[in-house]
Structures are given as structure tokens and as C-alpha cells.
Residue, then its C-alpha position, 0 to 999 in steps of 0.5 A: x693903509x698899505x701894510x707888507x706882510x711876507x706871507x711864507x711859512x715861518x718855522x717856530x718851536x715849542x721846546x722842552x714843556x714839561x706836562x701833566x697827562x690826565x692820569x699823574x704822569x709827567x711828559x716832557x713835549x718839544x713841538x715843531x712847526x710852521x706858520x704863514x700869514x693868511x690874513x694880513x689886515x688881521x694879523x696887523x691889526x688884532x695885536x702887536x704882536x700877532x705871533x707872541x700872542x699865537x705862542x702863548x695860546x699854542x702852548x696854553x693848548x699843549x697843556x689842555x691836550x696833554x692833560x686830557x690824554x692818560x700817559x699810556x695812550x700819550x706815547x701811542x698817539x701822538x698824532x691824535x694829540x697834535x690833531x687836538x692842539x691843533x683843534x684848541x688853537x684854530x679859533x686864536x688862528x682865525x682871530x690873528x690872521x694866522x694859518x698854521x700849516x705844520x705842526x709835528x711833536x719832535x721829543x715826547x719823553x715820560x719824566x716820572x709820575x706826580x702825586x697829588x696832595 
């Protein structure tokens, strides 16, 4: 079986996510990125929708990440959160034959503090 694949980086977004950090504080994050196709049998292969699947696992992670980071250290370190999305989301990458090589939050903004009932 032949299957073409462009293997250039695709840009994407994850706009507007509105997050929960690990001490009640809300967080709106918008991520930008960009991924390529590192595998194409797998990419073809492993879902109908390689990408769809990718996106859904990479938001998935945004949440995970940002509720294991308090609010005060969120804005601080906002790199070691990508690198934690990026941690949560390479097993998925491997699967789908997808190799994400960019990934930068462009919009981190606190939203206010929930309560718990």
C-alpha cells in the first residue's frame, strides 16, 4: 500500500481553554503550535483522524497539567507547564505517528477563583 503524506509542519491552536489550577484558581490558556508527520504508516493507520485524535489527548493534557500547578506558580512558570503538556502527550505522539515540534502558550490569563461545594 502506497500512502502520501506531506511531512512539513502543520501549525494548530488550542485557543481560549478555560482551566482550573490545583488551588481553585481559574486560568484562561490559548497554546500555539506545530506538528509534522514522523510516521506515516502509523499516522495512516492507527485513526481516521490522526490529527483529531492528537487534539483531543493535547487538550486532555492542558487540563491535567494545569491542575496539578497552584495559580501563583502558573504565570511563573509557564514553560515548565508546556514542558509537562508536552510530557502527557508524547505516548499519544508515538501511537499516531505524530511528532509535535512546537509548542508555546500565547494567552495565560487568571479569571478569578472557584469555590467547591
Amino acid at each position: 500500500m502506497l500512502v502520501l503524506c506531506d511531512q512539513r509542519p502543520v501549525p494548530f491552536q488550542v485557543a481560549g481553554q478555560e482551566l482550573v489550577a490545583a488551588d481553585g484558581m481559574g486560568i484562561r490558556i490559548s497554546l500555539a503550535g506545530e506538528y509534522r508527520i514522523a510516521n506515516p504508516g502509523c499516522f495512516a493507520i492507527e485513526s481516521c483522524d490522526s490529527f483529531a485524535t492528537f487534539y483531543l489527548e493535547l487538550k486532555q493534557a492542558v487540563r491535567l497539567a494545569a491542575a496539578e500547578t497552584n495559580g501563583d506558580g502558573f504565570f511563573r512558570e509557564l514553560h515548565q507547564l508546556t514542558a509537562r503538556i508536552r510530557e502527557l502527550v508524547q505516548p499519544k505522539e508515538s501511537q499516531l505517528g505524530i511528532e509535535m515540534t512546537q509548542l508555546a502558550i500565547y494567552e495565560a490569563v487568571p479569571i478569578g477563583w472557584t469555590r467547591q461545594a
